[in-house]
N, C-alpha and C positions, 0 to 999 in steps of 0.2 A: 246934783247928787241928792239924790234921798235918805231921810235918816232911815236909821237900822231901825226892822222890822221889831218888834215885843218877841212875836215866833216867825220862824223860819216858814209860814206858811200864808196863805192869802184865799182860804174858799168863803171870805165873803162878796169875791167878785174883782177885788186888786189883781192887776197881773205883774207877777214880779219879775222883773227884765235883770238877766244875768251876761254879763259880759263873761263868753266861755273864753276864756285863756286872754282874757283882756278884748280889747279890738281887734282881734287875731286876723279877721278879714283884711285888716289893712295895716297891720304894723307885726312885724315878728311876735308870735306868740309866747306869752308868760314870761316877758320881758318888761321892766319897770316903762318901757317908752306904753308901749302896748297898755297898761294897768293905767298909765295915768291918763293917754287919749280916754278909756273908758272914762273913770273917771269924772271926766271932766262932761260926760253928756249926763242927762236925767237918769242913768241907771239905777236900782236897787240893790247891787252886788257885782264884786267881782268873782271870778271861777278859776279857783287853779289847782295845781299836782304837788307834789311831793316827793323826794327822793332822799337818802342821804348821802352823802359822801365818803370815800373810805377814810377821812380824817372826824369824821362824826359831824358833818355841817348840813343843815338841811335846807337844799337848795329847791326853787319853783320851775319846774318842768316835768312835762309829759312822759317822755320816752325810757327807760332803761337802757337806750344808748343812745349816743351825742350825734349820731350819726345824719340822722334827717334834717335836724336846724341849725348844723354847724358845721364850721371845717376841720371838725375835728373826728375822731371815730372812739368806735369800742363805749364799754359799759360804764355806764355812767357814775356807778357803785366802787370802780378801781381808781378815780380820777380823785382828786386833794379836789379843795376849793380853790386853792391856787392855779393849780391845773384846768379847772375847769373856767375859772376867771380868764383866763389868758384865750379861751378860744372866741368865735366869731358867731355870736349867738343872733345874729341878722344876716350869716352868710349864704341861708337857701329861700330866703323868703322873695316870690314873686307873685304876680297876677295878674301876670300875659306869658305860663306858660314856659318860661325859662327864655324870654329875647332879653329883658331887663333883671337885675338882684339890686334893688335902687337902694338896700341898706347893709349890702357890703361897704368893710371898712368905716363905719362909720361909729363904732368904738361900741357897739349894746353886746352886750355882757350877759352871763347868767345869771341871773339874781338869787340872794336870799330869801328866807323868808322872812328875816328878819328884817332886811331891808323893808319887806314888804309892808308887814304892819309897823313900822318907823314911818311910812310913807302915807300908810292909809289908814291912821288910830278910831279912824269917826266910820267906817266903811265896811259894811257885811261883807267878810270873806267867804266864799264856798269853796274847802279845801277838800280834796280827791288824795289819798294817799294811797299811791301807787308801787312806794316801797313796800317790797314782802317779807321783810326782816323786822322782826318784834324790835331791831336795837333803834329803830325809827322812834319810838312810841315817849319814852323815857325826856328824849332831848328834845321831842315835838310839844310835851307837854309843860317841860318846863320853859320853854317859847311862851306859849299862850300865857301863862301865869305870869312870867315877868311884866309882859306888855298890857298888862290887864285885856286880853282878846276874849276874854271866857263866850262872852253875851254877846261879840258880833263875830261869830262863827257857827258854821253849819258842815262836819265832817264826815262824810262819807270812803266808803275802802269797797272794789270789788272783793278784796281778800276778806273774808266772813270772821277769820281767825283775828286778825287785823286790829278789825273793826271791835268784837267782842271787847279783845284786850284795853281797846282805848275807853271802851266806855265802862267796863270796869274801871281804871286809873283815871278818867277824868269825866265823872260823870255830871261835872257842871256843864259842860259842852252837849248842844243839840247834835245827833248824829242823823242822816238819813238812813232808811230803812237798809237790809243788807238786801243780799240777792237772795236767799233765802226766805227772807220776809216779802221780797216781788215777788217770790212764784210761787207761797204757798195762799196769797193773797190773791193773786190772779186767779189761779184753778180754783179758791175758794170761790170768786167773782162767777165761774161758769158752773157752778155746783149750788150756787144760789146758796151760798152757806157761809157769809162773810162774817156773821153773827158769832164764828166761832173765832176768826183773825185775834190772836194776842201779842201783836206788834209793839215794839216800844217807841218807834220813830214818829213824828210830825210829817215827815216828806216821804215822798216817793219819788227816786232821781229818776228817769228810764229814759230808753230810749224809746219812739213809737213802734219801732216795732227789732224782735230782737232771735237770730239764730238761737234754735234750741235743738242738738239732735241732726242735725241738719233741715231742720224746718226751718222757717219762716213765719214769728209768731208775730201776734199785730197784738200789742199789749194795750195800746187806749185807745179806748173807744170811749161811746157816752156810760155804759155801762160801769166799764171798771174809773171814772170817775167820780161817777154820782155813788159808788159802792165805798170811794176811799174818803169823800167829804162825809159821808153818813156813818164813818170812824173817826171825822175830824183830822182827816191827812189830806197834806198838799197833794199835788198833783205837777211837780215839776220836769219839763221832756227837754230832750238833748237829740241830739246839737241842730238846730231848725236853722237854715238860711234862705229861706227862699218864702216870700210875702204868703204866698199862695196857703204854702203849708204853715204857716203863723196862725193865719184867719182862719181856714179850717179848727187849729187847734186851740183857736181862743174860743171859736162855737162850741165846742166841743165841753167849755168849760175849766181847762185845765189854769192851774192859779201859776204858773212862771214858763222863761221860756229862755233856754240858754244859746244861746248865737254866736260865734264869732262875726256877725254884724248886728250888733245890739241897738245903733239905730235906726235899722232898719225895721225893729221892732217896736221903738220911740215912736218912729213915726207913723206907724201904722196904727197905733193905738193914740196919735194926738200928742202924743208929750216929748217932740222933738221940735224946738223952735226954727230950724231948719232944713231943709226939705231936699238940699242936695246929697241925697245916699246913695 
């Protein structure tokens, strides 16, 4: 495990490896199993989501409803913590395809987030908040303050309104850029006009390339790289699993690289002491 970053970013050449939803390639995603496999390799960060519950408990998972990683259904917003404890948060995970679910039954639960940083006080979290309800903001913030989390967090929201409000209320936490700030950055990048970019973020999360309109927009290249270090912002791309596209994007220059197989990442860059991935 590596210590936590000073900033959330790495353009003097560091590539910082984020386990996306924990080890999700090989253990149920955003589950404390899944956080602590990471964990336990050379990563720089774990990556996860955000919800709240209709009991006001703010739980780690992806979706707005239970329905893809559980046996359970419907929105994940009407469910208690109780409720959502009780369902089978290992019960659709395979990879071969659906012949084997090798972690049904086997008791993984939804977790908190409390849980989480209880679990991992020394450990850069990347949190994604995916709830669209300002009532998220209030009982997320007082999370991070109890647990003293201020300094090993990096919070990003697609929701722009989201994001604002949080970093209004908690402006000791580093946020990544919004989507507003990717795309007024980008068109800046092809307008040769980045000069004017007044971003408040360190990072830029993206994906490599991303619908816009119905296009198909290819947002890093070396260009909008070398444009976001000569502002002093990361360069962080989602969700990379496959070596080919890693190497590319380490040429490329980009400082992090979010995977649900993070040591696959390890090893291709040398800092995985074992070599079966």
């Amino acid at each position: 495990m590596q210590p936590i970053p000073e900033h959330p970013q790495a353009t003097d050449g560091y590539l910082i490896v984020f386990a996306h939803r924990g080890d999700s390639g090989n253990y149920p995603e955003n589950t404390m199993l899944s956080f602590s496999q990471a964990a336990a390799y050379d990563i720089d960060a774990l990556e996860t989501d955000i919800h709240l519950t209709a009991d006001g408990e703010i739980v780690v998972f992806h979706d707005e409803t239970v329905d893809r990683t559980t046996n359970g259904s419907g929105y994940l917003r009407e469910k208690t913590l109780a409720e959502l404890q009780k369902l089978d948060a290992g019960y659709w995970w395979t990879d071969d395809d659906g012949a084997t679910y090798p972690f049904r039954g086997q008791g993984i639960q939804i977790a908190t987030l409390e849980e989480m940083f209880v679990a991992f006080p020394e450990m850069w979290i990347n949190i994604d908040i995916k709830h669209h309800d300002e009532k998220i903001i209030n009982p997320f913030i007082k999370l991070i303050r109890d647990h003293n989390m201020s300094k090993n967090l990096l919070v990003g929201s697609f929701d722009t309104k989201i994001l604002k409000l949080f970093r209004e209320k908690c402006p000791e936490v580093v946020t990544a850029a919004s989507l507003t700030e990717v795309f007024w950055f980008f068109l800046l990048t092809k307008l040769h006009l980045t000069k004017l970019y007044r971003g408040e973020s360190p990072a830029f999360q993206i994906p490599e390339t991303q619908k816009f309109l119905g296009l198909e927009i290819h947002l890093v290249d070396r260009r909008f790289v070398t444009a976001a270090h000569d502002k002093n912002v990361a360069v962080h791309v989602w969700t990379v699993n496959e070596v080919a596209d890693m190497q590319r994007l380490i040429d490329l220059g980009v400082d992090g690289l979010m995977s649900d197989y993070p040591r696959r990442v390890l090893n291709l860059i040398g800092r995985d002491n074992n070599k079966d991935v």
